[in-house]
Biopython code that builds the backbone (N, CA, C, O; Angstrom):
import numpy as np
from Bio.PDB.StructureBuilder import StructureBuilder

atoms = [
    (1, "UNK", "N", (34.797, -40.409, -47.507)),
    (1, "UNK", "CA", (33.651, -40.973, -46.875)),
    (1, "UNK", "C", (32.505, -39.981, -47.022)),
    (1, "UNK", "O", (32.323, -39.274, -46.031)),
    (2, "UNK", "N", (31.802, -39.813, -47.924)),
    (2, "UNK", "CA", (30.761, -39.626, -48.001)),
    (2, "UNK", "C", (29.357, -40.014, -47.348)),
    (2, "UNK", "O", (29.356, -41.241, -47.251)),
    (3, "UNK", "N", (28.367, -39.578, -46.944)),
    (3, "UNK", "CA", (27.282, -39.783, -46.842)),
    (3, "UNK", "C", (25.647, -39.057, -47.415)),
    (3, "UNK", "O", (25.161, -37.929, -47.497)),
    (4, "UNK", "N", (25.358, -40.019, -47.623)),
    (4, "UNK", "CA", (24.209, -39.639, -48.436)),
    (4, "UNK", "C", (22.960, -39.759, -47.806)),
    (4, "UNK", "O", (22.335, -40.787, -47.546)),
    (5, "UNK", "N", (22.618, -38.376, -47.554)),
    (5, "UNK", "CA", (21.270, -38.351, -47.260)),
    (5, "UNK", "C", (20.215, -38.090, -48.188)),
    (5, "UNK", "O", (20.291, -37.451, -49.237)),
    (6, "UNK", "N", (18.962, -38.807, -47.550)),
    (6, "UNK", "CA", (17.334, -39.129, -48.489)),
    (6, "UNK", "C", (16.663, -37.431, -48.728)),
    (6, "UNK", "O", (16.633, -36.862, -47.636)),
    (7, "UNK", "N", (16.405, -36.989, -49.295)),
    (7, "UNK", "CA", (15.807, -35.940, -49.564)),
    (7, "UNK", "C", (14.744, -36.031, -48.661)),
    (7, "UNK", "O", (14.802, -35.521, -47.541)),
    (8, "UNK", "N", (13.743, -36.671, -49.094)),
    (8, "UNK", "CA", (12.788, -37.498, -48.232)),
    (8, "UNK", "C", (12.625, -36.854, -46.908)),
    (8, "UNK", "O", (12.010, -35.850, -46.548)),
    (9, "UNK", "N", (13.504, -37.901, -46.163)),
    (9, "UNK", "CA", (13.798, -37.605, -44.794)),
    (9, "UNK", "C", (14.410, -36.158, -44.566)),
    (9, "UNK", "O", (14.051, -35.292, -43.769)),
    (10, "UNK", "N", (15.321, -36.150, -45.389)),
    (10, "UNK", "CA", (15.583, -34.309, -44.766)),
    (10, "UNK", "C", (14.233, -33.736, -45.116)),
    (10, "UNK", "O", (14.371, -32.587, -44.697)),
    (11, "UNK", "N", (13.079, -33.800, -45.591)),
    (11, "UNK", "CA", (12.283, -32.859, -45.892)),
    (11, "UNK", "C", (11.378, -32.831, -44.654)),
    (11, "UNK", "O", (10.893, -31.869, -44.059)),
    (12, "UNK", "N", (11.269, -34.369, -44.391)),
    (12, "UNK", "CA", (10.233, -34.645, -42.999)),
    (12, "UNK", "C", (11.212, -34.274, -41.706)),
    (12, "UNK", "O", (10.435, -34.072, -40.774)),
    (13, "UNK", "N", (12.265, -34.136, -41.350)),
    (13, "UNK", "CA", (13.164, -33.477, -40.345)),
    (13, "UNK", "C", (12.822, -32.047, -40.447)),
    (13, "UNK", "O", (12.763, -31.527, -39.333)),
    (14, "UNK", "N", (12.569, -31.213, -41.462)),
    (14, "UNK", "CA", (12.592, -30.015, -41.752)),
    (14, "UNK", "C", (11.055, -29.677, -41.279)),
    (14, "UNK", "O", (10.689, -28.753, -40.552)),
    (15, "UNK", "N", (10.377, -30.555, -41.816)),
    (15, "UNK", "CA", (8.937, -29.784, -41.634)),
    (15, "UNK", "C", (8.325, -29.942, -40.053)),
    (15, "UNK", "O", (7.502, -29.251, -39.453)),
    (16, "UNK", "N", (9.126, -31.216, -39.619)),
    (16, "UNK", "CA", (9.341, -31.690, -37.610)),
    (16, "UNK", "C", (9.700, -30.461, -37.020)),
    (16, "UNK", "O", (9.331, -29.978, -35.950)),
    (17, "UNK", "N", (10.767, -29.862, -38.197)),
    (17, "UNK", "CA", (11.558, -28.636, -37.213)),
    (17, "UNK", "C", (10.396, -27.251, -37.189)),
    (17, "UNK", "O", (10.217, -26.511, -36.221)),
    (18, "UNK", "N", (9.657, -27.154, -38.608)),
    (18, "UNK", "CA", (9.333, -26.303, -38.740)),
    (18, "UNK", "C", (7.866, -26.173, -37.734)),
    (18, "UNK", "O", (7.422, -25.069, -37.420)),
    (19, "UNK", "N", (7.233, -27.433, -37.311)),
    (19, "UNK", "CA", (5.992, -27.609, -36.956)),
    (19, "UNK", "C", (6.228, -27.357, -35.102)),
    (19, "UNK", "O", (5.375, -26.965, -34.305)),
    (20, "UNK", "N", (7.663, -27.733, -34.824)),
    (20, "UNK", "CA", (8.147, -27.461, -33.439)),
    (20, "UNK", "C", (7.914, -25.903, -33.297)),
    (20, "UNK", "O", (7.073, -25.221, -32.712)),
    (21, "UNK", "N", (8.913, -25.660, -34.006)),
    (21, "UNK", "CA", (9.193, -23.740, -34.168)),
    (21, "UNK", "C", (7.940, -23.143, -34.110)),
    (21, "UNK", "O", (7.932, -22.008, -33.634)),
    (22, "UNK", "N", (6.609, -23.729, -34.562)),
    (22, "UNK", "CA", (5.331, -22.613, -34.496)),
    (22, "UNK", "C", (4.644, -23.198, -32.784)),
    (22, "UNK", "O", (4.137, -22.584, -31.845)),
    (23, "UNK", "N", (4.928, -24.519, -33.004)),
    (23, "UNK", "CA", (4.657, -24.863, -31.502)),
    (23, "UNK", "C", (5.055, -23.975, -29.909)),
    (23, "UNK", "O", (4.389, -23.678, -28.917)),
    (24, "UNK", "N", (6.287, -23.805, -30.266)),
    (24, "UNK", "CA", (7.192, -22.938, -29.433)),
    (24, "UNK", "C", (6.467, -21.798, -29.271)),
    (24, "UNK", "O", (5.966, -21.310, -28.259)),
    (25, "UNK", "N", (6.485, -21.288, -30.877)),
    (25, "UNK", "CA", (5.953, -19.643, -30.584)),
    (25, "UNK", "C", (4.560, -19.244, -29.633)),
    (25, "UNK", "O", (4.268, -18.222, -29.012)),
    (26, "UNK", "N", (3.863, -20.535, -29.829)),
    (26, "UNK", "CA", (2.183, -20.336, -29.431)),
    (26, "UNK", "C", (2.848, -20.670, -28.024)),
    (26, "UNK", "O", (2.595, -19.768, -27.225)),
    (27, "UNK", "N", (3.412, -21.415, -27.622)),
    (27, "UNK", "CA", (3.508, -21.497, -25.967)),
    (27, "UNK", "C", (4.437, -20.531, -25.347)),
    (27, "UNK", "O", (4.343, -20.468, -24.121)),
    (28, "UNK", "N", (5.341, -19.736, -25.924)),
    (28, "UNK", "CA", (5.855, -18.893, -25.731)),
    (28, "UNK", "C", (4.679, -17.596, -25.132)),
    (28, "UNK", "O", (4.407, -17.193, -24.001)),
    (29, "UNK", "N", (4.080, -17.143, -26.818)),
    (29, "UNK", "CA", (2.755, -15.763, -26.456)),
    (29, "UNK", "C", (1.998, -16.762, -25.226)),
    (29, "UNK", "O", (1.757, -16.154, -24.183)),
    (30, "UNK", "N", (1.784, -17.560, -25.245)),
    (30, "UNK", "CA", (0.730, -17.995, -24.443)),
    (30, "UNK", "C", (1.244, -17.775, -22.881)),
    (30, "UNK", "O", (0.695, -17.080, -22.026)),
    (31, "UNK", "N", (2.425, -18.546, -22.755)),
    (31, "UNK", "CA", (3.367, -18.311, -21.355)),
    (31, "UNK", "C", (3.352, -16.886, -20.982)),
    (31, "UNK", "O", (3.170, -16.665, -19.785)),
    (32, "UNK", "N", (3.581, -15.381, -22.142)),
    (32, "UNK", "CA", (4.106, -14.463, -22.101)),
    (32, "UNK", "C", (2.316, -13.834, -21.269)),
    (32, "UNK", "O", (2.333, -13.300, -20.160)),
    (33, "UNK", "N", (0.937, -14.050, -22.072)),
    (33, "UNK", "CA", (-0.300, -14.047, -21.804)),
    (33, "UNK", "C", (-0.383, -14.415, -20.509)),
    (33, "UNK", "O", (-0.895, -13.475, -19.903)),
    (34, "UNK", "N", (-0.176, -15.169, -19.892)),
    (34, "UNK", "CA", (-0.365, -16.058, -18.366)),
    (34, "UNK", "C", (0.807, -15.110, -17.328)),
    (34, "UNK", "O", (0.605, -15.021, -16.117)),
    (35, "UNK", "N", (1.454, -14.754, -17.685)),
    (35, "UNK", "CA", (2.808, -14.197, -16.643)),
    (35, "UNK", "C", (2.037, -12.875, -16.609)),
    (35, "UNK", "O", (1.767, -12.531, -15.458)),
    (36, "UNK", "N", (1.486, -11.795, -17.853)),
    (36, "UNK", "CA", (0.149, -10.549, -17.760)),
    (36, "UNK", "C", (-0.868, -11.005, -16.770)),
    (36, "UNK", "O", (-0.949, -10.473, -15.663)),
    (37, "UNK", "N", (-1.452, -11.739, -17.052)),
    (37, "UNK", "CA", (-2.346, -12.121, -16.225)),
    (37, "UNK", "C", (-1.970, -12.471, -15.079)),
    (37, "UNK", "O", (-2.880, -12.192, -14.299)),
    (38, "UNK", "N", (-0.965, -13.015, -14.456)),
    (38, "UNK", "CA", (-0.662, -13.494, -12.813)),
    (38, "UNK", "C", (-0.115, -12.027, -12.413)),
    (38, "UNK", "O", (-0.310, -11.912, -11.203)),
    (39, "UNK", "N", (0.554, -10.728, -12.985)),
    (39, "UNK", "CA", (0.768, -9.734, -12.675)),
    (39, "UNK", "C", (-0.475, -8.996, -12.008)),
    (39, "UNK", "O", (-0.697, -8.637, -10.851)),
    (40, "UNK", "N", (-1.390, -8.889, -13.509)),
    (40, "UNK", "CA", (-2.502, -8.135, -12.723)),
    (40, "UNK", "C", (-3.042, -9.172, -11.869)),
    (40, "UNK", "O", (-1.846, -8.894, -11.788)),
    (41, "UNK", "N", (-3.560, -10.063, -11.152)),
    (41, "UNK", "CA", (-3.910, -10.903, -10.536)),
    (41, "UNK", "C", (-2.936, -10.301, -9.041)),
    (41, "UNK", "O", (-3.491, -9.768, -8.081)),
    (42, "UNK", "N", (-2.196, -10.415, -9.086)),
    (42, "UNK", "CA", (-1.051, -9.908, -8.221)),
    (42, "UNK", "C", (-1.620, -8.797, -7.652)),
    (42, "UNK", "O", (-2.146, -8.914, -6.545)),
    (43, "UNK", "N", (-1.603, -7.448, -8.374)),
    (43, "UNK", "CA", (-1.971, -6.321, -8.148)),
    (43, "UNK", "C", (-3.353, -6.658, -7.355)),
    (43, "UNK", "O", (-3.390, -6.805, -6.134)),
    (44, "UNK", "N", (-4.477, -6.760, -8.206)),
    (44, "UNK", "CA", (-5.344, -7.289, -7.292)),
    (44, "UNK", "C", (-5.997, -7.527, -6.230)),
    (44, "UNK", "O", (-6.981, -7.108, -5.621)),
    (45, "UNK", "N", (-4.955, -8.552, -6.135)),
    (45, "UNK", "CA", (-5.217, -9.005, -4.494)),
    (45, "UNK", "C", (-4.315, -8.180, -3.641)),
    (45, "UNK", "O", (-4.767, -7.988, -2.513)),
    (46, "UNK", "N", (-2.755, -7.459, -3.977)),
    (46, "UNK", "CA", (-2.845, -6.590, -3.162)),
    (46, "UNK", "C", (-3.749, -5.268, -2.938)),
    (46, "UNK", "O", (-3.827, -4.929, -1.757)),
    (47, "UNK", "N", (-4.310, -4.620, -3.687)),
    (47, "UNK", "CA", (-5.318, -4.164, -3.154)),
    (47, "UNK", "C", (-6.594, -4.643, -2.589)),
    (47, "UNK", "O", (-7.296, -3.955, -1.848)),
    (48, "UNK", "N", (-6.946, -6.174, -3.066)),
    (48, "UNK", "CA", (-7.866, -5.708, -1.708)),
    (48, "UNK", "C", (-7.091, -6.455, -0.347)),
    (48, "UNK", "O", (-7.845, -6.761, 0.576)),
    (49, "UNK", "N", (-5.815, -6.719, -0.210)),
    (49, "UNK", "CA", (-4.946, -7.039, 0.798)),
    (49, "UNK", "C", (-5.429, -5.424, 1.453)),
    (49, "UNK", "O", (-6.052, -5.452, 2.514)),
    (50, "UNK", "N", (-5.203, -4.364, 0.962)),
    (50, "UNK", "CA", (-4.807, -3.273, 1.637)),
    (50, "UNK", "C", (-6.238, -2.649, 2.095)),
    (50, "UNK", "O", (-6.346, -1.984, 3.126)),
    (51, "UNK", "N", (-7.324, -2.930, 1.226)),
    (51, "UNK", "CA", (-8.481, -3.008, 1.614)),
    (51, "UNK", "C", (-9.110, -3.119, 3.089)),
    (51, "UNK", "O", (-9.754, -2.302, 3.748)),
    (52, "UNK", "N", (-8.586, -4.747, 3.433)),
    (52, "UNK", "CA", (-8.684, -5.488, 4.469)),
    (52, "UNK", "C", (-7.655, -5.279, 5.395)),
    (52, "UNK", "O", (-7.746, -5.837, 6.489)),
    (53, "UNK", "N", (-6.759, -4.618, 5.159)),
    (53, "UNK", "CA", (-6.194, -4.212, 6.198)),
    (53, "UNK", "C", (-6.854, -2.789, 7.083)),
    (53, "UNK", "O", (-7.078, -2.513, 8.261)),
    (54, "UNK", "N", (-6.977, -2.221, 5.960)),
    (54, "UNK", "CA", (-7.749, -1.016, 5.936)),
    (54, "UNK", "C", (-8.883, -1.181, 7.350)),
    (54, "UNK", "O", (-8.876, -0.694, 8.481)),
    (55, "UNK", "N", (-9.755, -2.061, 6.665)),
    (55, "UNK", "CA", (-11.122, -2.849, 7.328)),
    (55, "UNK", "C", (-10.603, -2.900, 8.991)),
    (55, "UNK", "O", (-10.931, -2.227, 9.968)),
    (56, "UNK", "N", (-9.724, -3.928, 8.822)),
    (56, "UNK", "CA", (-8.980, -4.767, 10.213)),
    (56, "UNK", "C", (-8.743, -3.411, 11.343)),
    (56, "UNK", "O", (-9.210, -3.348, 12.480)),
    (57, "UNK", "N", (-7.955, -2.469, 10.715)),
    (57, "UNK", "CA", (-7.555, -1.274, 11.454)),
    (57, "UNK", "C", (-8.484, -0.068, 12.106)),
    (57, "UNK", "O", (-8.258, 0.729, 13.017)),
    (58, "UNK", "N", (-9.427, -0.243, 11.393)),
    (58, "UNK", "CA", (-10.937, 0.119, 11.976)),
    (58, "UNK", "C", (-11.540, -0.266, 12.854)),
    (58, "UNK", "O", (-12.099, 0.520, 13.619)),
    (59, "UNK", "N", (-11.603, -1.574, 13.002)),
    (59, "UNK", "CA", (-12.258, -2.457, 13.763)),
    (59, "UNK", "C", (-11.271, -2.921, 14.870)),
    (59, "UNK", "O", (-11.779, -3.587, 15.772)),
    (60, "UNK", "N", (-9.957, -2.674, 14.938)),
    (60, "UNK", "CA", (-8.724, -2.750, 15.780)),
    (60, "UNK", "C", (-9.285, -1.101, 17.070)),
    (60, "UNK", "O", (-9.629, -1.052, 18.251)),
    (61, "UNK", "N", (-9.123, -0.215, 16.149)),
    (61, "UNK", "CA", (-9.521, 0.904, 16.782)),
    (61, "UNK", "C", (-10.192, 1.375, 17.881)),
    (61, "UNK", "O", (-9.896, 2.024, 18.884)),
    (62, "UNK", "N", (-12.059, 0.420, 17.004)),
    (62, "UNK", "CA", (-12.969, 0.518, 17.492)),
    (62, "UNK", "C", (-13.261, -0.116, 18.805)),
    (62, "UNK", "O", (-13.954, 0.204, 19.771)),
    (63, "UNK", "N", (-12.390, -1.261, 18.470)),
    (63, "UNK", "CA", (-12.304, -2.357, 19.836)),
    (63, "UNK", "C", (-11.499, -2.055, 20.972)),
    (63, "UNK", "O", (-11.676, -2.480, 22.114)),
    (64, "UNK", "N", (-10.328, -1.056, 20.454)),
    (64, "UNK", "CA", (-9.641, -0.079, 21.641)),
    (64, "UNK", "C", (-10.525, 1.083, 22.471)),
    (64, "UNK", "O", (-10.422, 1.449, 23.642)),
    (65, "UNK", "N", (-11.417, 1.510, 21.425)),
    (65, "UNK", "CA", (-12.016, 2.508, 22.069)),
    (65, "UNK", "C", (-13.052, 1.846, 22.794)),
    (65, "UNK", "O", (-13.747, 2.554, 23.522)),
    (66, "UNK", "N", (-13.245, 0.847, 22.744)),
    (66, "UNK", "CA", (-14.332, 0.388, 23.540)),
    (66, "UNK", "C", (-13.882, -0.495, 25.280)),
    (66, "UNK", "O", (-14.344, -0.408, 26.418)),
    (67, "UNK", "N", (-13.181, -0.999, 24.875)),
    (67, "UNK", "CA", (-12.299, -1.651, 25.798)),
    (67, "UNK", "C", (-11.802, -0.299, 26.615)),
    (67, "UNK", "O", (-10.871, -0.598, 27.363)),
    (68, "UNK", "N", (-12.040, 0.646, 26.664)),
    (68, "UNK", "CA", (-10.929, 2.069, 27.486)),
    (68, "UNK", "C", (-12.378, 2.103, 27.825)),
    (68, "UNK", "O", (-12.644, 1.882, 29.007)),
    (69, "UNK", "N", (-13.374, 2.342, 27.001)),
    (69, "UNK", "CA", (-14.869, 2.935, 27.731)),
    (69, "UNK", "C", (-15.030, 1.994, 28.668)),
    (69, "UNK", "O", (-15.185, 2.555, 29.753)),
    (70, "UNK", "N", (-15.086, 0.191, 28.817)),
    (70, "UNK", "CA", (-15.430, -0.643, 29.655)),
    (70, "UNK", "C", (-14.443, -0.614, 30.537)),
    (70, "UNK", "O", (-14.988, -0.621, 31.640)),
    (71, "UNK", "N", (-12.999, -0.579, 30.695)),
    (71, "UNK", "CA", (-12.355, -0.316, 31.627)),
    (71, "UNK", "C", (-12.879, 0.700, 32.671)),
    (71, "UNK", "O", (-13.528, 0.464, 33.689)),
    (72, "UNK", "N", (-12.437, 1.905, 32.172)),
    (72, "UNK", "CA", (-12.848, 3.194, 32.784)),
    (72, "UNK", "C", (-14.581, 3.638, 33.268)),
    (72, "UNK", "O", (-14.910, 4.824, 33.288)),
    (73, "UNK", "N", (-15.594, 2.502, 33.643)),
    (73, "UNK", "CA", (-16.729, 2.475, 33.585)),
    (73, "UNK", "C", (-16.549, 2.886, 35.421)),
    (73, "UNK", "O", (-16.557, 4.032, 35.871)),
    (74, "UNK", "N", (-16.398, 1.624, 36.224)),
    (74, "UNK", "CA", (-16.359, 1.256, 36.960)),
    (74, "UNK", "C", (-15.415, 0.807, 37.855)),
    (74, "UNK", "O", (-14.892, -0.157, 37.296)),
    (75, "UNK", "N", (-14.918, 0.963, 38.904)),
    (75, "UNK", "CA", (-13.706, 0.302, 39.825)),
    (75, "UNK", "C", (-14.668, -0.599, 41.044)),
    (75, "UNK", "O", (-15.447, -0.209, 41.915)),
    (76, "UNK", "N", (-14.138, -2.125, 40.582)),
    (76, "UNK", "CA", (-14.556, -2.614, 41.529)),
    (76, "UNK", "C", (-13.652, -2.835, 42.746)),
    (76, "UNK", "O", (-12.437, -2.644, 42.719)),
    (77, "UNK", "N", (-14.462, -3.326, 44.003)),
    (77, "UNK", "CA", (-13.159, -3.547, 45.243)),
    (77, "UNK", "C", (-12.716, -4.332, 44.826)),
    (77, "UNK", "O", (-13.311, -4.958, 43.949)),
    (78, "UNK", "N", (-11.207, -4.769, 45.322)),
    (78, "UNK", "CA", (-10.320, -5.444, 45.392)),
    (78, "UNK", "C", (-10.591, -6.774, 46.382)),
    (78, "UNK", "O", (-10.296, -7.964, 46.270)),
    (79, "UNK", "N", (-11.248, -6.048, 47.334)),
    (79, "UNK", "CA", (-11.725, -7.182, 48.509)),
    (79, "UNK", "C", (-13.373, -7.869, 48.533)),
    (79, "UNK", "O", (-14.178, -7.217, 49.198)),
    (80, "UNK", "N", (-13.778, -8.848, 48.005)),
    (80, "UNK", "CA", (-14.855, -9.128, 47.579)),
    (80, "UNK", "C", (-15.810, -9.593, 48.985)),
    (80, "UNK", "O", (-16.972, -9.999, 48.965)),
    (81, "UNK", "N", (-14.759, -9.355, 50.407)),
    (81, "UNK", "CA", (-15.594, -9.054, 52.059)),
    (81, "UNK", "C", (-16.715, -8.400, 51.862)),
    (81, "UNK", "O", (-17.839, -8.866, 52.047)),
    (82, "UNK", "N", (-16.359, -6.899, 51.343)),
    (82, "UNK", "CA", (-16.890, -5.899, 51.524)),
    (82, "UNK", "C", (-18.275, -5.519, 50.343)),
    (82, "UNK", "O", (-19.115, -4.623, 50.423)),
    (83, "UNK", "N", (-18.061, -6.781, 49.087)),
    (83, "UNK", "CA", (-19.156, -6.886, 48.315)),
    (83, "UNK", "C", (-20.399, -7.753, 48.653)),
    (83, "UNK", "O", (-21.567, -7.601, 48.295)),
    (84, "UNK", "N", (-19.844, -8.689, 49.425)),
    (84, "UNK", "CA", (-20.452, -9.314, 49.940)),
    (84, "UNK", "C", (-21.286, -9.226, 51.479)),
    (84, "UNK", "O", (-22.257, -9.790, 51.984)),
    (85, "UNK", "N", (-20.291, -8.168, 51.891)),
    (85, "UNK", "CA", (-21.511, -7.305, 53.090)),
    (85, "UNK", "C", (-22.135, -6.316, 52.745)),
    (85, "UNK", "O", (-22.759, -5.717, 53.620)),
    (86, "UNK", "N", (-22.164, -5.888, 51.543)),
    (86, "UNK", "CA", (-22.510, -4.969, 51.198)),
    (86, "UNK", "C", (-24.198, -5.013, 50.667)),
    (86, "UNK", "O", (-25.114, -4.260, 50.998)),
    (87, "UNK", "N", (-24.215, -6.423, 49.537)),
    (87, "UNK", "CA", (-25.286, -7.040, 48.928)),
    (87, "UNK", "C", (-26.213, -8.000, 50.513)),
    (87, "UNK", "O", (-27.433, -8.165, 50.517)),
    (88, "UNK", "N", (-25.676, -8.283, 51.184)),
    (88, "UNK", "CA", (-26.174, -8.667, 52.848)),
    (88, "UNK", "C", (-26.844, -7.583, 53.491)),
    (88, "UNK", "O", (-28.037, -7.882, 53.557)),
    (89, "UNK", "N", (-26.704, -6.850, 53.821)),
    (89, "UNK", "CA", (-26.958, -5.759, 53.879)),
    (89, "UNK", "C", (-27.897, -4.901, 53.455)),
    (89, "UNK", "O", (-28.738, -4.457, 54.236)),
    (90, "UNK", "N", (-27.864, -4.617, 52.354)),
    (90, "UNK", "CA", (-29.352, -4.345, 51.281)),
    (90, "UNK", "C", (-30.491, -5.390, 51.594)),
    (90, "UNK", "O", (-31.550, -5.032, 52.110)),
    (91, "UNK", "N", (-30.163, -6.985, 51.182)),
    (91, "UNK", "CA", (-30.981, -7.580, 51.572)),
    (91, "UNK", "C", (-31.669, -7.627, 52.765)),
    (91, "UNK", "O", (-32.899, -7.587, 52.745)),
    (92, "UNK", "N", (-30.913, -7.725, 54.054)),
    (92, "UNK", "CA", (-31.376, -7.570, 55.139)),
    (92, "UNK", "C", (-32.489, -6.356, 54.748)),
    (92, "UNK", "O", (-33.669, -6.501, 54.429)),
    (93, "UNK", "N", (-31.643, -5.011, 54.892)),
    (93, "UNK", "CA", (-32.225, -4.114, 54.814)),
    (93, "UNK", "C", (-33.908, -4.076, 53.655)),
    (93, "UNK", "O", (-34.755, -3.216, 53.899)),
    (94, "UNK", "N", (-34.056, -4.756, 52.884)),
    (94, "UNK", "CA", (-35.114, -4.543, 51.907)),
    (94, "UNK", "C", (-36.096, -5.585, 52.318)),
    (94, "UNK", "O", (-37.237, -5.363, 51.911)),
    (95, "UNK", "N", (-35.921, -6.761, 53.084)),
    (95, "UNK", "CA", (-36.727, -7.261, 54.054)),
    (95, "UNK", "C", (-37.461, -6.658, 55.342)),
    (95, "UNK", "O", (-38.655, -6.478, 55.578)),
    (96, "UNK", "N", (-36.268, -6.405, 56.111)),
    (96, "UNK", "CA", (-37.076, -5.513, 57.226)),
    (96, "UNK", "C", (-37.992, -4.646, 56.941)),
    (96, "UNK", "O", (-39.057, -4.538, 57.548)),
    (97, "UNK", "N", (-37.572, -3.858, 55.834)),
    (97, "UNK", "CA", (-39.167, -2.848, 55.211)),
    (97, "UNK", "C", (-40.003, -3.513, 54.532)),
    (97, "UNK", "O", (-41.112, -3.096, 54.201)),
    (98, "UNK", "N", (-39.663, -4.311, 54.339)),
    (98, "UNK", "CA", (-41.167, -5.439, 53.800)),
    (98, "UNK", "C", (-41.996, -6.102, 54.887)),
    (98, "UNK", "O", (-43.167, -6.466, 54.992)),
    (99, "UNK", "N", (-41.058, -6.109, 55.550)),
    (99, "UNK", "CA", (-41.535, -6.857, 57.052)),
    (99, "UNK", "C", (-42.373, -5.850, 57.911)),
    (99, "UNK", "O", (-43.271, -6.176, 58.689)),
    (100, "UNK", "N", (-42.002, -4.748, 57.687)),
    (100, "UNK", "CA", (-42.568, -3.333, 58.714)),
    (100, "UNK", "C", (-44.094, -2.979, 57.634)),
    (100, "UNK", "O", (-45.261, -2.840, 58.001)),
    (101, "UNK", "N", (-43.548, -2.920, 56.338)),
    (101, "UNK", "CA", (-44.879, -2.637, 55.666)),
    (101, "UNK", "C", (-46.150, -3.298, 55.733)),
    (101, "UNK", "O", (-47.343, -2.993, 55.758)),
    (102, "UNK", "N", (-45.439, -4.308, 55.754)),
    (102, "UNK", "CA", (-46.658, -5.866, 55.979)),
    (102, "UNK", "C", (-47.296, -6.164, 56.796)),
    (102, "UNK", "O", (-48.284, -6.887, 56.671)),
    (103, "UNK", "N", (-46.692, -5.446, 58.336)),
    (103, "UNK", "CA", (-47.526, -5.885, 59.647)),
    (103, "UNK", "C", (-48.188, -4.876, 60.020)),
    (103, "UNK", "O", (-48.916, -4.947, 61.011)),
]
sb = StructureBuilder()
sb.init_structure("model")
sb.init_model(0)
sb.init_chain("A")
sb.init_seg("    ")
for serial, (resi, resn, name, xyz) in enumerate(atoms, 1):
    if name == "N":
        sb.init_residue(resn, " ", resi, " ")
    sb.init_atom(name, np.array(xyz, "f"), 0.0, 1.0, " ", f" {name:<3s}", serial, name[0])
structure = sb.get_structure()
């Protein structure tokens, strides 16, 4: 049992194969080009990831040190009686000398 194949056709199978094979290669370098490039791309952005962290930790800092200065400013009472007789008080008091100056 023989079979006979067309020259023909084996030639156009061959040159299918051969036109695949350069196809391959260009998407291959090309794939190999794109995977370089998403590396450095990579790199990249982790630096300026570290950049911005950088940034963040500064401004983390700054907002500690400021928050200790506004804490530590002032102690108010606990009992808001005594703020409130306190500001009564003044008032009264800054009337009556307006009142004494005036007459």
């Amino acid at each position: 049992m023989e079979v006979s194949i067309d020259p023909r056709i084996l030639n156009k199978v061959l040159l299918i194969c051969q036109k695949n094979s350069t196809k391959l290669d260009q998407i291959s370098k090309r794939q190999d080009e794109m995977e370089a490039m998403m590396v450095e791309q990579r790199e990249m952005m982790a630096e300026q990831k570290d950049k911005i962290d950088q940034i963040l930790s500064k401004f983390e800092v700054q907002n500690n040190v400021d928050n200790k200065v506004v804490k530590d400013k002032g102690k108010k009472t606990k009992n808001e009686f005594y703020q409130v007789n306190i500001c009564f008080i003044i008032n009264s008091f800054c009337l009556y000398y307006i009142s004494l100056v005036l007459t």
